[in-house]
Residue, then its C-alpha position, 0 to 999 in steps of 0.5 A: x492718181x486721182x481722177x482729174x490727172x488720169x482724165x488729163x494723161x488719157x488725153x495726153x496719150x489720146x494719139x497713142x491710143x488710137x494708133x492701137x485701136x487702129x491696129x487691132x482694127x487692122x488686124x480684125x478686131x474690130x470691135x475694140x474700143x479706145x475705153x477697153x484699151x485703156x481699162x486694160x492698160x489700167x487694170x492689168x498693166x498699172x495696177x500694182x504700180x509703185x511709183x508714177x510712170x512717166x508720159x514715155x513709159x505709158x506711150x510705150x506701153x500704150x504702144x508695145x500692148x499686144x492682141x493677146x493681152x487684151x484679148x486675155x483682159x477681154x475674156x477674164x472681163x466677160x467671165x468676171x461679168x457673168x452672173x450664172x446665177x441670174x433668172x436668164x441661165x436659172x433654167x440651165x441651172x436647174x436642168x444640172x440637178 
């Protein structure tokens, strides 16, 4: 899908997602972002898709995601994004040897 039908369905489900973010909120996940819902819907749920899902299906999606999934894309995120090897954790390296 290309970037503009993605930046189109994004709005198109904009009321569902922030549903979402509202009920994380609620439920004391308060620092989670409309972005990092829909990055995990993107990247986990719909990436091995194999024909385009319907406006119904993504809502419900969307919808039906629960806190553990996100919080299982969030950690495998942070884990993915840490560069253990960078000057800042250089020290902790070499203490190890």
């Amino acid at each position: 899908m290309e970037k503009e039908q993605m930046k189109a369905l994004r709005e198109q489900v904009m009321p569902a997602l922030i549903c979402k973010k509202e009920e994380f909120q609620l439920l004391g996940y308060e620092q989670v972002t409309i972005d990092e819902i829909w990055d995990c819907l993107f990247y986990k749920k719909w990436k091995k898709l194999k024909e385009e899902k319907k406006l119904f299906e993504i809502v419900n999606d969307i919808l039906t995601l629960s806190v553990s999934e996100y919080m299982t894309y969030m950690t495998v995120q942070a884990h993915q994004e840490t560069n253990w090897f960078a000057e800042d954790n250089l020290e902790a390296l070499e203490e190890l040897f």
